[in-house]
NUMI-63044 format. One record per residue (C-alpha): x negated, y negated, z negated. Coordinates in nm, 4 decimals, padded with zeros to 6 digits, always signed. Example, Ala and Ser with C-alpha at 12.3 -4.5 7.8 and 13.67 -1.06 7.14 Angstrom:
+----------+----------+----------+
!       c1 !       c2 !       c3 !
+----------+----------+----------+
! -01.2300 ! +00.4500 ! -00.7800 !
! -01.3670 ! +00.1060 ! -00.7140 !
+----------+----------+----------+
END
This chain:
+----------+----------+----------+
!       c1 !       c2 !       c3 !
+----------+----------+----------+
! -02.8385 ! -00.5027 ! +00.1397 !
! -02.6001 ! -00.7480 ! +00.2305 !
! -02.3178 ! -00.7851 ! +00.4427 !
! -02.5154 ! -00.8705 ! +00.7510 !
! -02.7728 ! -00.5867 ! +00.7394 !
! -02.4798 ! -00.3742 ! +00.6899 !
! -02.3142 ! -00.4858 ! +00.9740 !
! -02.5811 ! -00.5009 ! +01.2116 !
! -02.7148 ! -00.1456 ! +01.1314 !
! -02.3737 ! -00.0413 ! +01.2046 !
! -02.3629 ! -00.2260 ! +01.5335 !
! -02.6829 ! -00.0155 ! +01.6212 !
! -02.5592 ! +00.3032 ! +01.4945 !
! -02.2143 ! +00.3045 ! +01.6771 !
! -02.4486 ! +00.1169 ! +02.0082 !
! -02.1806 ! -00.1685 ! +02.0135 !
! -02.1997 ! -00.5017 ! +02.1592 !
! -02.1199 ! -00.8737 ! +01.9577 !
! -01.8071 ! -00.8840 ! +02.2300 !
! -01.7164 ! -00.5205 ! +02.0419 !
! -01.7674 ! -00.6516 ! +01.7603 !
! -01.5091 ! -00.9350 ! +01.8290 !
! -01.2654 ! -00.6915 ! +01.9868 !
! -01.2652 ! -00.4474 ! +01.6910 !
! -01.2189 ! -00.7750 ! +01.4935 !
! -00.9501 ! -00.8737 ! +01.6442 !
! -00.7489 ! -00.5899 ! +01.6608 !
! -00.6588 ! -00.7097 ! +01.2699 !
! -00.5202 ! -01.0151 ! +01.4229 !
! -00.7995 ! -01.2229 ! +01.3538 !
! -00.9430 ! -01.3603 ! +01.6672 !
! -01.3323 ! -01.4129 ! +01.6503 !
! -01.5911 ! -01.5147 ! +01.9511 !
! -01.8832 ! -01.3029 ! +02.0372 !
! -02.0921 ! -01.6533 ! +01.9609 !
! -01.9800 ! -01.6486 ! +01.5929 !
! -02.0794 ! -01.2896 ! +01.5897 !
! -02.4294 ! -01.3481 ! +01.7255 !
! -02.4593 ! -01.5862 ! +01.4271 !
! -02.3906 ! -01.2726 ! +01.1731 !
! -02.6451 ! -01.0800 ! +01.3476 !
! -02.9546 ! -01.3605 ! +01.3718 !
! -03.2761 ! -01.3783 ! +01.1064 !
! -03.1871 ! -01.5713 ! +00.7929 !
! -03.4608 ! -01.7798 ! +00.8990 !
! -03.3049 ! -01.8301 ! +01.2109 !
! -03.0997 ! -02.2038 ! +01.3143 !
! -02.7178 ! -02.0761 ! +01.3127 !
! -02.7995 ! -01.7940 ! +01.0896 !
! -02.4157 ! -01.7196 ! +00.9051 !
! -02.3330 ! -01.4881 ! +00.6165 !
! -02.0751 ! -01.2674 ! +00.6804 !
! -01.8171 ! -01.2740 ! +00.3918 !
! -01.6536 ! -00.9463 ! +00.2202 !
! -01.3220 ! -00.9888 ! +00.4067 !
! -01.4909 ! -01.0372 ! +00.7318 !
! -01.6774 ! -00.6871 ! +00.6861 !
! -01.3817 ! -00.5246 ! +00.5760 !
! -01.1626 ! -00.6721 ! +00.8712 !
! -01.4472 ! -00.5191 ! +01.1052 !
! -01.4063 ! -00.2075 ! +00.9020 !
! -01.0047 ! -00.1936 ! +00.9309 !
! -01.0604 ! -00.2796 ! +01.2903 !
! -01.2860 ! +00.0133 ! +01.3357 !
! -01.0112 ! +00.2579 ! +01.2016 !
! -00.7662 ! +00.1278 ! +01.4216 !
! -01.0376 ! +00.1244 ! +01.7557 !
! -01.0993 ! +00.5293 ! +01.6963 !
! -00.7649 ! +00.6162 ! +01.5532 !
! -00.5308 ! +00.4141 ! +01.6502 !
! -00.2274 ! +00.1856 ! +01.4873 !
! -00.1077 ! +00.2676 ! +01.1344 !
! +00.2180 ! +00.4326 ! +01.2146 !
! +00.3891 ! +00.1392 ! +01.0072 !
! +00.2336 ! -00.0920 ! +01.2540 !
! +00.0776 ! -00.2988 ! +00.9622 !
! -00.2418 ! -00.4221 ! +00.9541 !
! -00.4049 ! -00.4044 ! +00.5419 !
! -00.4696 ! -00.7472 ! +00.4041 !
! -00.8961 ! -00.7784 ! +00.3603 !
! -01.0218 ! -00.6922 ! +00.0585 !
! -01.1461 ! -01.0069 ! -00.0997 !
! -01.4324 ! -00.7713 ! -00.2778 !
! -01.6364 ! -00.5060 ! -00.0695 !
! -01.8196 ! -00.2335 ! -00.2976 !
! -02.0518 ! -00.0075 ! -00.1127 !
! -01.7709 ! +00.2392 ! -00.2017 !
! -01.4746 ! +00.1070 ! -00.0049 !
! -01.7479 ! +00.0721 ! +00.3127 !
! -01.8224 ! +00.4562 ! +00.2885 !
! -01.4787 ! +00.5599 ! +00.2997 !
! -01.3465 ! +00.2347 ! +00.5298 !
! -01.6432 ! +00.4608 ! +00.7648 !
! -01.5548 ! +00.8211 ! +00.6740 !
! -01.2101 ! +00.7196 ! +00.7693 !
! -01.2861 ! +00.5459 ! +01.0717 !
! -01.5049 ! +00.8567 ! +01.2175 !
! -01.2149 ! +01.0979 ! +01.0927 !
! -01.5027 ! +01.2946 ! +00.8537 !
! -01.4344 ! +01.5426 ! +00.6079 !
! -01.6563 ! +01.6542 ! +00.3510 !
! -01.8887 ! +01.8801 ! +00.5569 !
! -01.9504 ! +01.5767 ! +00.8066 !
! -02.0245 ! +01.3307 ! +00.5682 !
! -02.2993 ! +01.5996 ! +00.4345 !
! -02.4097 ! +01.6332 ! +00.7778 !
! -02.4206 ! +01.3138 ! +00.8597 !
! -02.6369 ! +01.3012 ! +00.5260 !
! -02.8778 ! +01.5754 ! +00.6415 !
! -02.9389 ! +01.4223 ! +00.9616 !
! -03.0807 ! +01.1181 ! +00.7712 !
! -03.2881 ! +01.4008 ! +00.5471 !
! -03.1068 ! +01.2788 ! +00.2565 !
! -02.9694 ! +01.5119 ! +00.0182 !
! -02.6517 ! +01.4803 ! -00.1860 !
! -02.4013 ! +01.7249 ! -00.3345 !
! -02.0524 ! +01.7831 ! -00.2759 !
! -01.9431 ! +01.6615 ! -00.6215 !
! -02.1778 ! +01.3525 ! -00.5906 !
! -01.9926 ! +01.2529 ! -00.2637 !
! -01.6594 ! +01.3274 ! -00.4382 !
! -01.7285 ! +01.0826 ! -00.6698 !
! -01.8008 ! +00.8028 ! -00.4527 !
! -01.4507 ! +00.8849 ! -00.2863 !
! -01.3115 ! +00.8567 ! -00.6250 !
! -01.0668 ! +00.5629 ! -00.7293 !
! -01.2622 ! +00.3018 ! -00.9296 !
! -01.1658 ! +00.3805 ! -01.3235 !
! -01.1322 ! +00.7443 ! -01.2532 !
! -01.3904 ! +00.9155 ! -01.5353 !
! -01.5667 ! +01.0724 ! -01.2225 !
! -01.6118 ! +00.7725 ! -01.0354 !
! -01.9301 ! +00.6588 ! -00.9610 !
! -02.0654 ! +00.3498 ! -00.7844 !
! -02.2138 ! +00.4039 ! -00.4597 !
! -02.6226 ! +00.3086 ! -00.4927 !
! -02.7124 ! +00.0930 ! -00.1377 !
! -02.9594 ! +00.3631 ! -00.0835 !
! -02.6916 ! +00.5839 ! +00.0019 !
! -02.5089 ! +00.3501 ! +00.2364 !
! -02.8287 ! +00.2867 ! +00.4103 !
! -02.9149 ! +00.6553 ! +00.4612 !
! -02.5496 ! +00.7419 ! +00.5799 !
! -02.5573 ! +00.4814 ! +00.8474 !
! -02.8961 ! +00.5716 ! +00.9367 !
! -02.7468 ! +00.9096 ! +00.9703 !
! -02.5154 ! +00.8454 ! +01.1995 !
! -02.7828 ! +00.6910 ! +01.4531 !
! -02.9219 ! +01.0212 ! +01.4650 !
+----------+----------+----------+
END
């Protein structure tokens, strides 16, 4: 899945808008238009089609946490991550939808997907940890799909 699916199933899970999109954006300081967001979202076959890079997802991400929760209390903004593992976008989410454990499961079982508490812990993990575990794109894609439900 790459950055773009992941984006735009977001964008239809959390029924946002490209001029959201640019707004959450931008709330990391990074000013983008709603045109160069269109681009993200059109076919790859499409003229204009654009990849979205890793730090653009993440600064969506970061701007998503501070849209539904507000300013870090420091007032600073994180720095993109220049490498975006299905990992950092669950918990960039789970933090941006203020979930604990029991909603992330039932966001899970609303997308008939099954996992256990100690599989999700270790997708929450810190990479290097001896219980961490990479986070399959099956998962992503059911979690999101969860949350359209």
């Amino acid at each position: 899945m790459t950055n773009n699916d992941t984006l735009r199933r977001l964008r239809y899970a959390l029924n946002i808008d490209d001029a959201k999109v640019a707004e959450t954006i931008a709330l990391t300081g990074r000013a983008t238009t709603p045109d160069e967001v269109a681009n993200w979202f059109k076919r790859d076959d499409e003229p204009g089609h654009v990849e979205i890079s890793d730090p653009q997802l993440c600064r969506f991400l970061d701007g998503l946490i501070i849209d539904r929760r507000g300013p870090h209390p420091s007032g600073n903004v994180p720095e993109p991550l220049e490498f975006l593992s299905n990992n950092e976008v669950l918990k960039k989410l789970r933090i941006a939808l203020e979930l604990k454990e029991d909603g992330v499961l039932a966001v899970f079982q609303k997308a008939e997907f099954k996992v256990t508490k100690a599989e999700l812990g270790s997708f929450f993990r810190k990479e290097g940890h001896r219980n961490y575990r990479k986070c399959p794109e099956q998962v992503l894609r059911k979690f999101i799909a969860g949350l359209s439900k």
